[in-house]
N, C-alpha and C positions, 0 to 999 in steps of 0.2 A: 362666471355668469350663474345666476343662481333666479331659478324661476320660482317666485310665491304663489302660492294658494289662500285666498281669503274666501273665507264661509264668509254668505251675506242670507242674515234673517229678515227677512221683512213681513210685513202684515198689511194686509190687499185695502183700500178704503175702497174701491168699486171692483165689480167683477171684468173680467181681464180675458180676452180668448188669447188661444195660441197661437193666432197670427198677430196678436197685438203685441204680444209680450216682450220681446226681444228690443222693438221700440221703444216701450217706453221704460224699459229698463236702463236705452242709452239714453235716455231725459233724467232719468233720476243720477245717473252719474255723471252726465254733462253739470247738470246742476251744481253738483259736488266740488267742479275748478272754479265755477262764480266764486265760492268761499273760500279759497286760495289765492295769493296776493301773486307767487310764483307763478302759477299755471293756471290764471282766471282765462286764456288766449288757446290755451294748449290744445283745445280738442276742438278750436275753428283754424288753426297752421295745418298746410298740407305737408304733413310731414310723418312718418312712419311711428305709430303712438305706444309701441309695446307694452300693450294689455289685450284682453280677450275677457268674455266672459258666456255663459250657458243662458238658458231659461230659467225657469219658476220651476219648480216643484217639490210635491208630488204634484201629478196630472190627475185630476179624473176623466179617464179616457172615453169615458161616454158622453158625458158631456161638452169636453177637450174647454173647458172655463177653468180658470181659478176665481174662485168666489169672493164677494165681500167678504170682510172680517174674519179671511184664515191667514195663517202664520203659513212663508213659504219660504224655502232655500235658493239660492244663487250661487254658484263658483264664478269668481271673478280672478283672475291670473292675469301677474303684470313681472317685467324686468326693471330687478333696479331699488335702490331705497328710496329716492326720492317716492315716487309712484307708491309703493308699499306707505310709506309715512303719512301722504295724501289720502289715500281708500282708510287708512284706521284710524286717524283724527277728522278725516273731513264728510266722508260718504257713510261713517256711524250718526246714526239719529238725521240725516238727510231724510226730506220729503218732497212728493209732486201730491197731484189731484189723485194720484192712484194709489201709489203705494208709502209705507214709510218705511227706513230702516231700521233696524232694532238692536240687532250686533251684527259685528265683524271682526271675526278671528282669522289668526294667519298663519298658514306654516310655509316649509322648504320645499318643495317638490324634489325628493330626494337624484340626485347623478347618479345612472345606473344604466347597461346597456338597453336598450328600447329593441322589442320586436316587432313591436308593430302600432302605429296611432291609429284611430277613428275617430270619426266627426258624432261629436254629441249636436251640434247643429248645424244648420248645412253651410257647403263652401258655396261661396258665391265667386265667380272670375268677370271677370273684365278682359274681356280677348283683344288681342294687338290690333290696332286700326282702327278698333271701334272707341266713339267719343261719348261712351255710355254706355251701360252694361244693358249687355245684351244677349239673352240663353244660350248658351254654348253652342245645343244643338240646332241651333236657326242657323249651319254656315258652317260648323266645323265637327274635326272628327274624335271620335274617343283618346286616339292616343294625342291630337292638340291638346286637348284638357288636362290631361295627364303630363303633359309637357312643361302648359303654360305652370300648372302647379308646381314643376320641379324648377325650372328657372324661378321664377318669382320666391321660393323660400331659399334659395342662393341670392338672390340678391338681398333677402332682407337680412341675413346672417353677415353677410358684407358690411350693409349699412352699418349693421348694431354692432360689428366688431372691430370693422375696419380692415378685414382680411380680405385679402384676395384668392378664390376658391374657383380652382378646374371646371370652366362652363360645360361640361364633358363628364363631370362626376355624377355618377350614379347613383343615384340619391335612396332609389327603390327598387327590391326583387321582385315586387309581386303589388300589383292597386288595380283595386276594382269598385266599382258603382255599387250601395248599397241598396237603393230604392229602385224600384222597378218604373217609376213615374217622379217627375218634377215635384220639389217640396217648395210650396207658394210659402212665401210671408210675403205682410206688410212696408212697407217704409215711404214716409212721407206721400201718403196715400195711390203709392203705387206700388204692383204687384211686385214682386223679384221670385223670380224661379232658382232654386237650389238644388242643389246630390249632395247626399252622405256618403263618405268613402272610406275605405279599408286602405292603407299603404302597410307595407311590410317596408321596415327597411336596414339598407345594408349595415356591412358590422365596420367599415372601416369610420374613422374617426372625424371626417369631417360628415359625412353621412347621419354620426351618432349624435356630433354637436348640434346637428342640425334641427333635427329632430328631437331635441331638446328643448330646442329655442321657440321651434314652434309652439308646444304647450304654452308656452307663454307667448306669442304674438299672435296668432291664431295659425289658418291656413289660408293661402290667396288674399281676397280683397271683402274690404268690410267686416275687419275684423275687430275692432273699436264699438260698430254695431251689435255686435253678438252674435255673427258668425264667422265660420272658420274653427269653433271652439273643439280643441282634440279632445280623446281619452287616449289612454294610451296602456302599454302590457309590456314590463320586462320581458327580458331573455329566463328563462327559469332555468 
């Protein structure tokens, strides 16, 4: 398994806040399967989409806009060649009402042990029972969230490999909340509450796969949308 990284340049036609961004960033690459004959369908199937991708920037933090008529970056991270062969013939020179794309390069996200991921944008979950996401904290407790996050990147490491992985394995030594308060974005004109988190995790090897894979399929749920999106820190 081998996780890509595509730099995405784009240049803004209207100004863009940062609750918008993440939106309409999955418009501009929803866009991008209408012009694929393979995967015109791909990103309306409820089905596990292995890619992720970040924000805009740079930010201007005083103003938290990205402006008309500047040139911004994107990491967008997918599994797979198909996927990779899509984002660098199809979503190069892609446009909406906002943005256009300009280029898109790729490389490897190199295999290497991981010490620790963190969220460049926030995880969003989906807690068990409920038929719609709904704030963690309205009903459950810190280590549910932390839970619900380590079963769900076991299962999606299952899906995408087809292995069968110790629902009992230890995924992480050490995760905690980044923000001190709820990170709002947008989507389809309703709020979503989010956290940015720190996971350290452990060194044995399905722990390390795992935490591989994530980079490239994000973290939890709506990660297709543009969150979930890791960074991540080797062992040194």
């Amino acid at each position: 398994m081998d996780i890509v990284e595509i730099n995405v340049k784009v240049f803004t036609l209207q100004n863009i806040t940062t609750r918008e961004a993440l939106e309409d960033l999955s418009r501009l690459i929803d866009k991008s399967f209408y012009k694929n004959e393979a995967l015109e369908n791909f990103h309306e199937k409820n089905t596990m989409k292995n890619y992720c991708f970040n924000s805009l920037y740079p930010l201007d933090v005083k103003t938290k806009i990205y402006k008309k008529g500047e040139i911004y970056n994107f990491q967008l991270r997918c599994i797979g060649d198909e996927l990779r062969e899509h984002f660098l013939k199809f979503l190069c020179n892609e446009y909406t009402l906002k943005l256009k794309v300009l280029v898109c390069k790729s490389k490897i996200v190199p295999k290497r042990p991981i010490e620790r991921v963190y969220s460049i944008t926030p995880v969003i979950v989906k807690m068990p029972g409920s038929d719609k996401i709904v704030y963690w904290r309205n009903g459950y407790t810190e280590e549910q969230f932390f839970e619900y996050i380590r079963t769900t990147s076991i299962k999606k490491y299952e899906v995408l490999t087809g292995k069968i992985v110790d629902k009992n394995l230890k995924l992480f030594n050490y995760s905690k909340i980044d923000n001190k308060k709820p990170i709002a974005a947008d989507f389809k004109d309703k709020k979503l509450l989010g956290d940015k988190v720190t996971l350290t995790i452990e060194t044995n090897d399905d722990a390390q796969n795992i935490a591989y894979m994530l980079l490239g399929t994000g973290t939890a749920d709506m990660c297709p949308r543009g969150y979930g999106f890791m960074n991540y820190q080797y062992i040194k």
